[in-house]
C-alpha positions as CSV (number, residue, x, y, z in Angstrom):
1,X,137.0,109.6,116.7
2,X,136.3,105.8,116.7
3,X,132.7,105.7,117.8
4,X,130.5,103.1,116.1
5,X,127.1,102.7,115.6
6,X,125.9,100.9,118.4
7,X,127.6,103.2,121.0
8,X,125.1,105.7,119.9
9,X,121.9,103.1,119.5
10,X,122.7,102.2,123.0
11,X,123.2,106.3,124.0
12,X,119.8,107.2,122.1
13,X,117.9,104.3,123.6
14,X,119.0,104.9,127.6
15,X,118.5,108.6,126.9
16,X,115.4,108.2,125.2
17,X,113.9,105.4,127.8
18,X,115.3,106.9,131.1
19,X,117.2,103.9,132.0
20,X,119.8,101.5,131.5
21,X,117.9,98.8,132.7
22,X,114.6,99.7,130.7
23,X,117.3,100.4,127.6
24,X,118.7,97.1,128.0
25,X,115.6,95.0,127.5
26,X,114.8,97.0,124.4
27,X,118.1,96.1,122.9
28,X,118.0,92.5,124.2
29,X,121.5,92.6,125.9
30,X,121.7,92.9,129.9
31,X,122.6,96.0,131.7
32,X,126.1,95.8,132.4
33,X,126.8,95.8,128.0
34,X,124.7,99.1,128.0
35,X,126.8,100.5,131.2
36,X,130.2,99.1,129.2
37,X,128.8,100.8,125.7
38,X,127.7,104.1,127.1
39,X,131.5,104.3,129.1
40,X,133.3,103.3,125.9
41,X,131.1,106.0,124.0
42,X,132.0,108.9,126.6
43,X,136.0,107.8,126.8
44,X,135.1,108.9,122.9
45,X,133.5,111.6,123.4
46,X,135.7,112.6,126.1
47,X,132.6,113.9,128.0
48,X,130.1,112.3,130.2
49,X,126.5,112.0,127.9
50,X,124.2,110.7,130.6
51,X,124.4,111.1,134.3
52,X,122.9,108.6,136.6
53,X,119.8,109.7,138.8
54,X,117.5,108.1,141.2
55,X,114.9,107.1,138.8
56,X,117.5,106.2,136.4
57,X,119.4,108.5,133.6
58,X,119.5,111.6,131.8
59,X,121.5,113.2,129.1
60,X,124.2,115.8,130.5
61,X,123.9,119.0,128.3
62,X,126.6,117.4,126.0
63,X,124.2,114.3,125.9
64,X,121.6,116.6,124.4
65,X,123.9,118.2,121.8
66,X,124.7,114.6,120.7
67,X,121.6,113.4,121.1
68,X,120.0,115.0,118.0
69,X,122.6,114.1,115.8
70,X,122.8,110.8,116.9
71,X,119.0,110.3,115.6
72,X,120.0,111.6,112.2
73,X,123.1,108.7,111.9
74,X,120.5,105.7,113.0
75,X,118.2,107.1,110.8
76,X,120.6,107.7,107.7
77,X,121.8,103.8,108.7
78,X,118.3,102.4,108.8
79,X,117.9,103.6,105.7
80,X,120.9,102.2,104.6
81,X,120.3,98.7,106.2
82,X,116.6,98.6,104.3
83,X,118.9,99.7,100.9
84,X,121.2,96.5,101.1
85,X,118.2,94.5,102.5
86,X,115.8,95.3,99.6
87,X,118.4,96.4,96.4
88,X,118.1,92.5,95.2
89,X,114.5,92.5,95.1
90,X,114.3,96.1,93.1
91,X,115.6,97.3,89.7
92,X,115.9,101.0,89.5
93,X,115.8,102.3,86.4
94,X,117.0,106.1,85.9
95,X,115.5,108.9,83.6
96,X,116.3,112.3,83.4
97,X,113.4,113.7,80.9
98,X,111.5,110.6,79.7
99,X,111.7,106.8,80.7
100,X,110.2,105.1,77.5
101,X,107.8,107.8,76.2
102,X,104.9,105.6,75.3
103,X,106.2,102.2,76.0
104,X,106.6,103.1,79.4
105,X,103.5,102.2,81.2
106,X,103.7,99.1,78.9
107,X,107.4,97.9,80.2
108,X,105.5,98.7,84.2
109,X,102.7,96.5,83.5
110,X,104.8,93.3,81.2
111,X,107.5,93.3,84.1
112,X,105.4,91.6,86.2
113,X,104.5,89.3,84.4
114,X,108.2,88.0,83.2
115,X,110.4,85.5,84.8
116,X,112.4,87.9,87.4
117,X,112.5,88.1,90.7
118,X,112.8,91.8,91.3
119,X,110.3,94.9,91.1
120,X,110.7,97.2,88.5
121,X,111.1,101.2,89.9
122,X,111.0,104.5,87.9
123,X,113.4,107.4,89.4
124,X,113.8,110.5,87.7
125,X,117.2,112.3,88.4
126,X,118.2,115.1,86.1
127,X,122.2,114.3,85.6
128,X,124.0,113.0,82.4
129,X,123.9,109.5,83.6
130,X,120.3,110.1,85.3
131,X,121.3,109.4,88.4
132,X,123.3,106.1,87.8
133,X,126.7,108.1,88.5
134,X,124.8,109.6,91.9
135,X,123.9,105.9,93.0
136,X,120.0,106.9,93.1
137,X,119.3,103.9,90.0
138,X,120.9,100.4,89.2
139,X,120.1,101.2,85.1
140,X,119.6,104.4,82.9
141,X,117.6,105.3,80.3
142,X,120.1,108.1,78.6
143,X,119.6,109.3,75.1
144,X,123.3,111.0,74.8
145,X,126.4,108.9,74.6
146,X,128.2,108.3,77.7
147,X,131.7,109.7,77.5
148,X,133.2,107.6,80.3
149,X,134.6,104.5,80.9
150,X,133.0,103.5,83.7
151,X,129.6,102.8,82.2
152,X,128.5,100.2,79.7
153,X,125.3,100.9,77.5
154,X,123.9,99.4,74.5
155,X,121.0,101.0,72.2
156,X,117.5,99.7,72.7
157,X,116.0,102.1,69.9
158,X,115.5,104.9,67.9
159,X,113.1,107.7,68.3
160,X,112.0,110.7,66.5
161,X,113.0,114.2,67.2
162,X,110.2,116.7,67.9
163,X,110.4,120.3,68.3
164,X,108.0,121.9,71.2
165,X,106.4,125.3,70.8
166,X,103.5,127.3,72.4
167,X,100.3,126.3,70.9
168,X,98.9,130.4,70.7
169,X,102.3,130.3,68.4
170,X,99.9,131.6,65.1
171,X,102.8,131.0,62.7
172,X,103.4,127.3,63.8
173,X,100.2,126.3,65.1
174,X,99.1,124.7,61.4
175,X,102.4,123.1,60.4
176,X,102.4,119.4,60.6
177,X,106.6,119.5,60.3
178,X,109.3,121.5,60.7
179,X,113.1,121.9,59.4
180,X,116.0,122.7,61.2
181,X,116.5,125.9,59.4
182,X,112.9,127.1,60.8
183,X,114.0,126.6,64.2
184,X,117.3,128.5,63.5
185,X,114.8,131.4,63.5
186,X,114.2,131.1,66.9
187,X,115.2,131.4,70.4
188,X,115.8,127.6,71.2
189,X,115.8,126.4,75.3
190,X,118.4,123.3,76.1
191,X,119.0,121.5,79.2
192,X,122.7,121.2,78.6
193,X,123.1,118.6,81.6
194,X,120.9,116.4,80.1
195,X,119.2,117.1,77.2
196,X,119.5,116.1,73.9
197,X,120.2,119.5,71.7
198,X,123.0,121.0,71.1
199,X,124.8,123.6,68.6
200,X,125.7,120.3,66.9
201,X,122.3,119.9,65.9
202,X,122.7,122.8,63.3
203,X,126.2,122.2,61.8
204,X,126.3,122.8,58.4
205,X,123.9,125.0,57.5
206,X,124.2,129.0,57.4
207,X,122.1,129.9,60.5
208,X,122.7,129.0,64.2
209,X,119.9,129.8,66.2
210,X,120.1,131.6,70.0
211,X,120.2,129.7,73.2
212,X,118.9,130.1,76.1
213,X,119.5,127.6,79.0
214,X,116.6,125.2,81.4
215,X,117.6,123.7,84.2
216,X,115.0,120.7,83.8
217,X,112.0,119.2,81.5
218,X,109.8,121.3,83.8
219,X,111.5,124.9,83.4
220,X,111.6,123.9,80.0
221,X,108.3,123.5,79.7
222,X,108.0,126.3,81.2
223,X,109.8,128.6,79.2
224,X,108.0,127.4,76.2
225,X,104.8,127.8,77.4
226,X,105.8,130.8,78.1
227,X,107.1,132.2,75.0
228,X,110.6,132.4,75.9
229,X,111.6,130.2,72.2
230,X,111.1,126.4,71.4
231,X,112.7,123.5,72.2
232,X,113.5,120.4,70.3
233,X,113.5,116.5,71.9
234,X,112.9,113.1,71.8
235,X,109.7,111.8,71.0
236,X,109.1,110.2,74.6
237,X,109.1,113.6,76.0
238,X,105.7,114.4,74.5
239,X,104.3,111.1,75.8
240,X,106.2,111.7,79.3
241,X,105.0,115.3,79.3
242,X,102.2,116.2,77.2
243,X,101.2,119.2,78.6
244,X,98.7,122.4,77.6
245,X,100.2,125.0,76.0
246,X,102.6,123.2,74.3
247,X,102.6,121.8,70.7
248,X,104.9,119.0,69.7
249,X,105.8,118.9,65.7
250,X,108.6,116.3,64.1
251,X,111.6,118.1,62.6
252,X,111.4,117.0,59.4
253,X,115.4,116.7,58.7
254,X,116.5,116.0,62.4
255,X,118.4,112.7,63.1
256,X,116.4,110.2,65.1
257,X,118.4,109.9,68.6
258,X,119.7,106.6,70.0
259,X,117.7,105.7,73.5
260,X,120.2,103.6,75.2
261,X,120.8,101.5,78.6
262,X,123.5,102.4,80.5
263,X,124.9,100.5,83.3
264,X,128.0,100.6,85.8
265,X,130.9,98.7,84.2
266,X,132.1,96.9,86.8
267,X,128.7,96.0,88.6
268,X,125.8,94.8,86.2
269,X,122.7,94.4,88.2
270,X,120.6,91.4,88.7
271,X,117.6,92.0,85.7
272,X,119.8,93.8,83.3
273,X,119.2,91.2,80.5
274,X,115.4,90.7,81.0
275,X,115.2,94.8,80.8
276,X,117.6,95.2,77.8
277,X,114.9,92.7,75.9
278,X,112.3,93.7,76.8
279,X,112.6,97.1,76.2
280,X,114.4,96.5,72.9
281,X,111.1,94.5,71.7
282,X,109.3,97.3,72.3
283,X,111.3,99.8,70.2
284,X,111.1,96.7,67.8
285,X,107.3,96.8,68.3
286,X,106.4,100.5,67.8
């Protein structure tokens, strides 16, 4: 069906006002368009959507099946319209677990003060890309490589790995570090969409520990608190999500993990540089 958008803003606004004449001067075109619109939208439809009355219009019953749905479409388009009209002034930057850890709130408040000319906005999206593959961020922060060509990245730092028990936990409670081969003693949680630990983690040495899946920091946490097993992760997770009941501990022998920017190929977005420095000064910093 080749209907367009302003078929059904006209259709929604005489069925909504009563009349084509009232719908008219809310539109700002004259009568005879909104009669012309509303008889190109039924030759469409292939139904009549408003019948004419003696105080003005209303919608046949097909008119008030459409007339729901129409609502949803200008609304989903509005929204759209407001995307394109404000996406230049806006850099979205994409997390799945943990923007910066503890240079986040730092990053927020030294944006504004740098030479761009576009608000800085935190999205969390738990995907691979954090939501840069969905479309819901212009940039993400991703701390496991990105296996696809489509994407660009470059690494802004390095952070610790932690591992994340129960604080009641009498046997770790004390320790100041941990070792891989400690953990392999225990029931460990992963996010395998988008977090950072893997059976990889534990090559090489003679015990592979149990795993249980999350579907997300907060089920992780969760889990933990919980007693289901541990979990290990990047150091901005316990800034990000310090939470009681869970104890955060470096691994002693775990590799630090790359925190890197991530962008689409063929589309870099208006503040990419200013955002690669400045949050590679402050991994430089800390």
């Amino acid at each position: 069906m080749d209907w367009n958008l302003r078929e059904l803003r006209v259709f929604v606004t005489a069925a909504e006002t009563g009349s084509f004449t009232d719908a008219a001067a809310e539109l700002f075109i004259s009568q005879a368009a909104v009669s012309r619109t509303i008889a190109a939208f039924e030759r469409t439809v292939g139904e009549r959507v408003l019948r004419r009355i003696p105080r003005g219009c209303e919608p046949t019953h097909t008119g008030r099946l459409l007339l729901p749905h129409a609502r949803r479409v200008l609304a989903e388009a509005d929204r759209f319209s407001d995307f394109l009209r404000d996406r230049h002034g806006v850099l979205r930057l994409g997390y799945a677990w943990a923007a910066l850890g503890r240079h986040t709130a730092r990053l927020q408040r030294e944006w504004a003060t740098r030479a761009v000319d576009s608000d800085l906005e935190l999205i969390r999206h738990n995907s691979p890309t954090a939501g840069l593959a969905e479309g819901r961020c212009d940039v993400a922060v991703v701390r496991r490589p990105l296996d696809d060509a489509r994407f660009d990245s470059v690494v802004i730092g390095l952070e610790r790995r932690l591992v994340a028990f129960a604080s009641d936990d009498s046997h770790w409670a004390r320790r100041r570090q941990l070792s891989l081969s400690e953990l392999a003693e225990r029931t460990v949680i992963i996010d395998p969409r988008a977090g950072t630990t893997t059976e990889a983690l534990w090559a090489g040495l003679d015990r592979m520990p149990r795993f249980i899946e999350s579907t997300d920091v907060d089920s992780w946490l969760d889990a933990i608190i919980a007693g289901r097993g541990i979990g290990t992760t990047a150091e901005a997770t316990a800034h990000h999500h310090a939470r009681p009941g869970v104890t955060y501990r470096p691994v002693k022998d775990g590799p630090r993990i790359p925190v890197r920017l991530a962008w689409w190929r063929d589309q870099q977005p208006r503040g990419l540089g200013e955002l690669i420095d400045a949050a590679t000064a402050l991994y430089a910093d800390g």
